[in-house]
GUGU-417535 format. One line per 8 residues: number of its first residue (from 1); their letters; for each residue x, y, z of N, C-alpha, C, O. Coordinates in steps of 0.2 Angstrom, whole numbers. Each point is the difference from the previous one (the first is absolute). Last residue first. Example, Ala and Ser with C-alpha at 12.3 -4.5 7.8 and 13.67 -1.06 7.14 Angstrom:
<nodes>
2	SA	64,-11,35,4,6,1,-4,5,3,3,6,1  -1,-34,-1,-4,6,0,4,6,0,5,-1,3
</nodes>
This chain:
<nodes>
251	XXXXXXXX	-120,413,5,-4,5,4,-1,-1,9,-3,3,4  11,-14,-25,-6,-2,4,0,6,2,-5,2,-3  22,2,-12,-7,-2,-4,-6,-2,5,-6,1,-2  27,3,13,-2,7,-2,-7,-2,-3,-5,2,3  17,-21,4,-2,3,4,-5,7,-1,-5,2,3  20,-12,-20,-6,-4,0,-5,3,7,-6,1,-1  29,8,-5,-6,0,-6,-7,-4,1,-5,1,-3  24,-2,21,-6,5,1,-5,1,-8,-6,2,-1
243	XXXXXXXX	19,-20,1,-3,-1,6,-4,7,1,-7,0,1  26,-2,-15,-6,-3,-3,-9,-2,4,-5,-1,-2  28,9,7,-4,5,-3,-6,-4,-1,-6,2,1  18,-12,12,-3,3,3,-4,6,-4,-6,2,2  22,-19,-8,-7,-2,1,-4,5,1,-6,-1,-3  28,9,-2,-5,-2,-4,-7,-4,1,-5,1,-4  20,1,23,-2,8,-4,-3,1,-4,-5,5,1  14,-25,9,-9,2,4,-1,7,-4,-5,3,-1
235	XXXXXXXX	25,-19,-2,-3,-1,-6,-6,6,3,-4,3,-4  22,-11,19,3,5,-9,-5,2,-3,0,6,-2  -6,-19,24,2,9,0,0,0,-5,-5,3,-3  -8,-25,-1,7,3,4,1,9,0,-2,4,-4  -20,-17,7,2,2,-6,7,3,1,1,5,3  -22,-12,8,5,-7,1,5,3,-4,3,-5,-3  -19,21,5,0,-2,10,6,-7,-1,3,-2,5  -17,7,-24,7,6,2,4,-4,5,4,-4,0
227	XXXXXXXX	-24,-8,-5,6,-1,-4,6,6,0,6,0,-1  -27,5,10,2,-8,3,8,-1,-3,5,-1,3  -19,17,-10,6,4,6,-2,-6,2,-3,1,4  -8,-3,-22,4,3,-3,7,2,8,6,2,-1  -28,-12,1,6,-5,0,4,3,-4,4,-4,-3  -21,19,8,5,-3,4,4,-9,2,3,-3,5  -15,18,-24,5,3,4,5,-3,5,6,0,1  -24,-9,-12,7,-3,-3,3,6,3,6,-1,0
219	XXXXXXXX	-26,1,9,4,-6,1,5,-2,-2,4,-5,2  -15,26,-6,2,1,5,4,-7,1,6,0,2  -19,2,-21,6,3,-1,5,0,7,6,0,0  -29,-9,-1,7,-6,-2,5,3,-1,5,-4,1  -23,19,4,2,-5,7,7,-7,-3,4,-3,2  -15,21,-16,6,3,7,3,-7,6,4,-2,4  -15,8,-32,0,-6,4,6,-1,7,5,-3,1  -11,18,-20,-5,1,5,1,-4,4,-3,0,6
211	XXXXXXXX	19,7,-24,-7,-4,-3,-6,-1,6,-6,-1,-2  27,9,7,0,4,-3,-7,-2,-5,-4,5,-3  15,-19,18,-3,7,4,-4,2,-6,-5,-2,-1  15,-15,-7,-5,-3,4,0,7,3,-6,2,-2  25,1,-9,-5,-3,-6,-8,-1,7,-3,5,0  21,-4,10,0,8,-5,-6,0,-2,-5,4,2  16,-24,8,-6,2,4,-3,8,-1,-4,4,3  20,-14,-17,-7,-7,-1,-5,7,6,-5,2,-1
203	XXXXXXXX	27,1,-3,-4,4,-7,-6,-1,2,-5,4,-1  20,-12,17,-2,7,1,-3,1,-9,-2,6,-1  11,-27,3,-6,2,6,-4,7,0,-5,2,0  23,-7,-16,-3,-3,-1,-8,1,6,-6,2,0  29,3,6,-3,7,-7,-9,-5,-1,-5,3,1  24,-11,14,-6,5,3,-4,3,-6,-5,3,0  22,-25,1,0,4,3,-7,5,-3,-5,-1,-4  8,-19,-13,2,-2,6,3,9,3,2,3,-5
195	XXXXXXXX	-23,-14,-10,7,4,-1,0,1,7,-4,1,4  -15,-13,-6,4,-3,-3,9,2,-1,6,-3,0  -30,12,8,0,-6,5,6,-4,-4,1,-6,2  -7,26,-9,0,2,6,3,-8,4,3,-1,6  -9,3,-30,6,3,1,1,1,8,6,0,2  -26,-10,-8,4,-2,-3,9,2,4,4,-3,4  -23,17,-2,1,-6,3,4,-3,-2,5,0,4  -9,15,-18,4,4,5,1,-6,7,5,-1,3
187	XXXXXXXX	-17,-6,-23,6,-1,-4,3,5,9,4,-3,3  -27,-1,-2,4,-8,0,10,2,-1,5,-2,3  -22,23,-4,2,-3,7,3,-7,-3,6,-1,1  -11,14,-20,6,4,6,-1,-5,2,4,-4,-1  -21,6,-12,6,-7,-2,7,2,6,5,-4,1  -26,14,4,-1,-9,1,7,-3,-3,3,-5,2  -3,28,-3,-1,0,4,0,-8,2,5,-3,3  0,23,-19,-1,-6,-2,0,-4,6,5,-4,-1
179	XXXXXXXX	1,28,-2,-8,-2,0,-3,-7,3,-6,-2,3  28,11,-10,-4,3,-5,-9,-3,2,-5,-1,-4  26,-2,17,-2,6,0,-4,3,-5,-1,6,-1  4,-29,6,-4,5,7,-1,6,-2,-6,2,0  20,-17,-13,-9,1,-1,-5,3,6,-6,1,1  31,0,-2,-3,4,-8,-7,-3,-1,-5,1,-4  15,-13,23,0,7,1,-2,6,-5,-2,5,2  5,-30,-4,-6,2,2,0,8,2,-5,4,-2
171	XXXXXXXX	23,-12,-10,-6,-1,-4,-10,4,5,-4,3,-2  27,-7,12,-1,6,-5,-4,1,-3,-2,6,-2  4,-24,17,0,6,2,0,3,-3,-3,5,2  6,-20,-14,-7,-2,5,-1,5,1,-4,4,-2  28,-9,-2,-5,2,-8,-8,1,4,-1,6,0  18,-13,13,-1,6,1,-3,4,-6,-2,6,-1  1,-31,7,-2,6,2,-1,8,0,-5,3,1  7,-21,-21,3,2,6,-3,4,5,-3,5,-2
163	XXXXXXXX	-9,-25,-16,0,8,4,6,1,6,-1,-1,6  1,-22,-24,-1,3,5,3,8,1,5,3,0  -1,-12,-19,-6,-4,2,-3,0,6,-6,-1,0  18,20,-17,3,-6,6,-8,-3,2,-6,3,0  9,16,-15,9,-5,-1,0,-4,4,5,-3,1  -23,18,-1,-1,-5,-5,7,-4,-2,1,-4,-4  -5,23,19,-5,-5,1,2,-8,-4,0,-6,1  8,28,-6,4,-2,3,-1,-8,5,3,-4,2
155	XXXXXXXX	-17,19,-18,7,-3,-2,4,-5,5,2,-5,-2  -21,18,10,2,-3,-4,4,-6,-4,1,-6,1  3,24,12,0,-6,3,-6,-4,-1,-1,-5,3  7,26,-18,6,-3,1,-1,-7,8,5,-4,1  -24,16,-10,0,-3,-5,10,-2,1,3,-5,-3  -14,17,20,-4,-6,0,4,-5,-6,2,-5,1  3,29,4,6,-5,4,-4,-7,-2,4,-5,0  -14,26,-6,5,-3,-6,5,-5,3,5,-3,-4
147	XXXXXXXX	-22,10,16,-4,2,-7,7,-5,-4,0,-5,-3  4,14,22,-4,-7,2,-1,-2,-7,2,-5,-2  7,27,14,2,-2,-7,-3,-8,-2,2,-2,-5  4,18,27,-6,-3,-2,-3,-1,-8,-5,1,-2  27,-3,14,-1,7,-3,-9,2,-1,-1,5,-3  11,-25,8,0,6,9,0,7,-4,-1,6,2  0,-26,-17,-7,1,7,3,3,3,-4,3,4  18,-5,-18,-5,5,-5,-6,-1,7,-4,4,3
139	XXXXXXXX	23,-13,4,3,5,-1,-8,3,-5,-1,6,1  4,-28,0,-3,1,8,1,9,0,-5,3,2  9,-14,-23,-7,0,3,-1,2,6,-5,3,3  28,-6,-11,-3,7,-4,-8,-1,1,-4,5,-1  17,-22,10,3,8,2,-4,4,0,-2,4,4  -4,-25,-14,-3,-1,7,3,9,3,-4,3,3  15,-9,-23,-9,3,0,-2,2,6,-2,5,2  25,-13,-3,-2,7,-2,-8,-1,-2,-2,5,-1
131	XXXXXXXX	8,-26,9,3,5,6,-1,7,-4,-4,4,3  1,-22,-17,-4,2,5,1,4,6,-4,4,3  10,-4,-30,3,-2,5,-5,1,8,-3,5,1  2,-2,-29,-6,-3,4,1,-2,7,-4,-3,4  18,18,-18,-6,2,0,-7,-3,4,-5,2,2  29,-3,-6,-1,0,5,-7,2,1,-3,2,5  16,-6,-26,1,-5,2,-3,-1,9,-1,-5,2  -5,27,-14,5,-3,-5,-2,-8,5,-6,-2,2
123	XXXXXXXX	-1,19,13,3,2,-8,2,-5,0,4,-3,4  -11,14,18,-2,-5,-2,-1,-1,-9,-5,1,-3  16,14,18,3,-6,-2,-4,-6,-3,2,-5,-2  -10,28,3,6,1,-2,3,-7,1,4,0,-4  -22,3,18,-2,-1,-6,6,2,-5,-3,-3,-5  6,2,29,-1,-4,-4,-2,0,-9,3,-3,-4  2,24,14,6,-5,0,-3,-7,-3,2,-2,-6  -18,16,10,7,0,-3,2,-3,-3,1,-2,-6
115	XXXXXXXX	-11,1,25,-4,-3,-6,1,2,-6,-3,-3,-4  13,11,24,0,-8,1,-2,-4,-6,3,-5,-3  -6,28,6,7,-1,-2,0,-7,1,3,-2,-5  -22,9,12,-1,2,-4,10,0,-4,0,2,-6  -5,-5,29,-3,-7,-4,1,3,-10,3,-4,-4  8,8,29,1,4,-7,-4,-2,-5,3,0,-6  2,-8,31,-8,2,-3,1,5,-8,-4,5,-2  20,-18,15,0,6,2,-6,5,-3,-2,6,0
107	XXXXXXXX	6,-29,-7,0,-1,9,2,9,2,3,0,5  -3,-3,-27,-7,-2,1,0,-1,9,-4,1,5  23,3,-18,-2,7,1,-7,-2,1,-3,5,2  20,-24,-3,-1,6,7,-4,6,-2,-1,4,5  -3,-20,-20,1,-5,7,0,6,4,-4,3,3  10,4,-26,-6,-1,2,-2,-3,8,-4,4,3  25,-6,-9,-1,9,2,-7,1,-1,-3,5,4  12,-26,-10,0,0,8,-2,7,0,-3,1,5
99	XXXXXXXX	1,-7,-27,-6,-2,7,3,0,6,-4,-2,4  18,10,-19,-7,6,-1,-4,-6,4,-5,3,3  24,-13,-8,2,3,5,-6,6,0,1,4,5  -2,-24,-17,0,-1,6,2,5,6,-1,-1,6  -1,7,-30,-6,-3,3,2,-4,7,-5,1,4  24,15,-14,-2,-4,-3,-9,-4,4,0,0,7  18,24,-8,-7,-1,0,-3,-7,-4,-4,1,-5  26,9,18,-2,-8,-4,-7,1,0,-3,-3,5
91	XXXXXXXX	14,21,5,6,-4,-1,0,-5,-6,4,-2,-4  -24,14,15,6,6,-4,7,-5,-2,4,2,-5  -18,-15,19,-4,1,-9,3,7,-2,-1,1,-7  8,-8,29,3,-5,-5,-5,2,-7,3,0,-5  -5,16,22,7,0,-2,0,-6,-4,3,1,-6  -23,-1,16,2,5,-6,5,3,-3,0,4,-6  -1,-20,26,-5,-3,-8,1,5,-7,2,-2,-6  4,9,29,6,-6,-3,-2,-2,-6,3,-1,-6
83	XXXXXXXX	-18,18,21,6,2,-4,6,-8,-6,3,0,-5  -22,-7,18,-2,6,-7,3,2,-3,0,-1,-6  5,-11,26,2,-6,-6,-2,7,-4,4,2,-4  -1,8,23,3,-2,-2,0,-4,-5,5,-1,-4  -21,13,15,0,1,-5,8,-1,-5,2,3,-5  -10,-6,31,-6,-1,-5,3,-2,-9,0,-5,-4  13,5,28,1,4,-6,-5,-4,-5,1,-5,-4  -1,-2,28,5,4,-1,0,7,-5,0,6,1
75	XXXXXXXX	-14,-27,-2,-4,5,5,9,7,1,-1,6,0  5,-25,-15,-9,4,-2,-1,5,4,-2,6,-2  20,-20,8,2,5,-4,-5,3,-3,1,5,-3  -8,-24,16,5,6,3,4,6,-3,1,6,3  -13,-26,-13,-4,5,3,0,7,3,-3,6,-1  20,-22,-9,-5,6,-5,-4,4,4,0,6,0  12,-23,13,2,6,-2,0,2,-6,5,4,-1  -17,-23,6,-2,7,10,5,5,-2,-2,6,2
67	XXXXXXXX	2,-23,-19,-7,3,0,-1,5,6,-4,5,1  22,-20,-3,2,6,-7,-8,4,0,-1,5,-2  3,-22,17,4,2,3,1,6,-7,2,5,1  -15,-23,-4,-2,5,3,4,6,5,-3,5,3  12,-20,-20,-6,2,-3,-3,7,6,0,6,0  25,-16,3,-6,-2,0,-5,3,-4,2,5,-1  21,0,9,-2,-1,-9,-7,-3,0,-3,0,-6  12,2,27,-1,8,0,1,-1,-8,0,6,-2
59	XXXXXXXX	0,-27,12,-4,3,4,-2,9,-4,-5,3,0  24,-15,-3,-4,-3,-4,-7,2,3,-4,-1,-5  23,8,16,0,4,-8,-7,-4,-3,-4,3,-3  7,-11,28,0,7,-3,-2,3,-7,-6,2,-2  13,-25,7,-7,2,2,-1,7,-1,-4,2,-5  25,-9,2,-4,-3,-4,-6,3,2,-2,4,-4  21,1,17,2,1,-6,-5,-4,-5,3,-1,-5  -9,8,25,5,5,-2,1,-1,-6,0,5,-4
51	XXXXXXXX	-10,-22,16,-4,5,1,2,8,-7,-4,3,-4  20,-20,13,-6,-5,-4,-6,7,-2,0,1,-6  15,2,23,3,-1,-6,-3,0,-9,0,2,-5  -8,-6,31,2,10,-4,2,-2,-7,-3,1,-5  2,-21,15,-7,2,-1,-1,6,-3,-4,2,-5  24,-9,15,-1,-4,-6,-7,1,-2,0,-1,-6  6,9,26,3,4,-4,-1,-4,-6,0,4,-5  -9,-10,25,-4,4,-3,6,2,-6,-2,3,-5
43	XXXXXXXX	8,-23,8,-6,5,4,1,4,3,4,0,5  6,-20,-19,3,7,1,-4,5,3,1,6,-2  -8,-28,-4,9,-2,4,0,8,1,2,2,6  -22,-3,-20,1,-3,7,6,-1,4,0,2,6  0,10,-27,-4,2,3,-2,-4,7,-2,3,6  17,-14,-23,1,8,4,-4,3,4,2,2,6  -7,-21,-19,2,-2,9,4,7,1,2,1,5  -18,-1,-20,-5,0,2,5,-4,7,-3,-1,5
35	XXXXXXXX	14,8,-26,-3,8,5,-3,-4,6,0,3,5  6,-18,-22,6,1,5,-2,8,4,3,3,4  -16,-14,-21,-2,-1,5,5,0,6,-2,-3,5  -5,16,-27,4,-5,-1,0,-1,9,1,5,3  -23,6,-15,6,0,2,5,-5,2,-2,-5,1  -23,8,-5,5,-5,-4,6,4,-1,2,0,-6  -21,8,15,0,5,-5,8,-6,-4,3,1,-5  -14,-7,25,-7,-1,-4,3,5,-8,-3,-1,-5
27	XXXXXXXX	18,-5,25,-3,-6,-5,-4,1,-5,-1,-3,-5  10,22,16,7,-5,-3,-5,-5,-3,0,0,-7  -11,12,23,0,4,-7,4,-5,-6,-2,-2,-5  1,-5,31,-8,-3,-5,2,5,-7,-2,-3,-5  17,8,20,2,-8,-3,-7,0,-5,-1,0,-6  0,19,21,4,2,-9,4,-9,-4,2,-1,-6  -15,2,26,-5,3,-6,4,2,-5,-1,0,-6  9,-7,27,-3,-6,-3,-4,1,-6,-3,-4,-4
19	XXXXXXXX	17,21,17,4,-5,-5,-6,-5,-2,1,-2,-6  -12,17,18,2,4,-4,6,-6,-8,1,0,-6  -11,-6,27,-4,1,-2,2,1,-9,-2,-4,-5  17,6,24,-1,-6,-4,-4,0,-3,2,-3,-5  1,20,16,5,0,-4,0,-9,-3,2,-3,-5  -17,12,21,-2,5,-6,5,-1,-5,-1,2,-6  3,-15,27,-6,-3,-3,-1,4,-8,-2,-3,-5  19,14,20,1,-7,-3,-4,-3,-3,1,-1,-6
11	XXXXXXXX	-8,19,17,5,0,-7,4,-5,-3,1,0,-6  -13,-2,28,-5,2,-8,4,2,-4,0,-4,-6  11,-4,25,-4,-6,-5,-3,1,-4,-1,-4,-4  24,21,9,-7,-3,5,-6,-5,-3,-2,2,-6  29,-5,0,-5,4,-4,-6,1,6,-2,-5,2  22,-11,-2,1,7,3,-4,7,-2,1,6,2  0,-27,-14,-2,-3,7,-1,6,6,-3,0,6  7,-4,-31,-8,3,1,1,0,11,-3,1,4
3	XXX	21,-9,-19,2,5,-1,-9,4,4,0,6,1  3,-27,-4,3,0,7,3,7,0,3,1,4  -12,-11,-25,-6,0,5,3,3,6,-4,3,4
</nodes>
């Protein structure tokens, strides 16, 4: 503490601050509790430490910490996993590795390669797998292919007692686009009010412009820029796509 004493008071107050939150880490993450008298006896430098050698690394394996840099590497080099995927299925054209290159060639809008690919894994033992239908349905709907995307979420309907989200949104979307309008809004609702980030909202208030209904569309617009406005930097790019898809559909 008598090391803070030659500090001016704000930085001192900023540097305790600072050891008393990396004590609070210790307990809550059930560290061994001889950090919690280095970081006090040894101030400010027992807090660097602590910081340096723990909180840091563990901080930068975290979830969200591997999500701000994909992001970052997305907006860098778009077509960096593309190319990576595709080297792994020339290497090992095994089913895990044609739905990742499915995965990136449909976020590059290659839909029609997308649905490919899926459908080339979906064989043998992985025929009923939910991740390659739900792939290869979203991919026939952006193809406007609906027709044949229904009878795979279907299927896919029926392996669970409960409607996934994102099965909803697709379902509902291959009945927007075939017309199918009453059974569309519950299931695109649904998806709007349950799948977590922008995709879901932005189908929803697609769906609603697009059927006539501008003033509801405008409202889920705009809890669509309520929820940006709290949306950390990494992530606003892809919100935002989703933001102007829905934007453009109001008008």
């Amino acid at each position: 503490m008598s090391s803070l004493l030659g500090l001016s008071p704000l930085l001192g107050l900023a540097l305790l601050a600072f050891s008393i939150a990396m004590c609070v880490h210790v307990v809550r993450t059930h560290r061994e509790l001889y950090w919690v008298f280095i970081i006090l006896i040894v101030q400010p430098i027992g807090a660097l430490i602590y910081f340096l050698a723990i909180f840091l690394p563990e901080f930068t394996r975290g979830t969200a910490a591997q999500k701000m840099r994909k992001a970052a590497r997305e907006t860098l080099d778009p077509q960096r996993e593309y190319r990576e995927a595709s080297k792994a299925v020339e290497d090992a054209p095994t089913v895990a590795n044609r739905a990742r290159l499915a995965v990136a060639a449909a976020s590059l809008g290659r839909h029609a390669e997308a649905e490919r690919l899926y459908a080339e894994a979906l064989q043998g033992m992985y025929a009923d797998d939910p991740q390659l239908l739900l792939g290869r349905a979203n991919a026939l709907v952006e193809l406007n292919r609906a027709t044949e995307a229904l009878p795979l979420l279907a299927a896919l309907d029926g392996q669970s007692k409960v409607r996934a989200p994102q099965t909803a949104m697709a379902m509902g979307r291959a009945y927007a686009q075939l017309g199918r309008h009453a059974g569309a809004e519950p299931l695109l609702r649904l998806a709007a009010d349950q799948m977590p980030g922008f995709e879901g909202m932005a189908r929803y208030a697609v769906f609603l412009a697009q059927t006539g209904r501008k003033d509801e569309a405008r409202e889920a617009l705009a809890e669509i820029d309520k929820r940006l406005a709290k949306t950390h930097s990494h992530f606003r790019k892809e919100a935002r796509g989703w933001r102007d898809l829905a934007a453009t559909a109001v008008g």
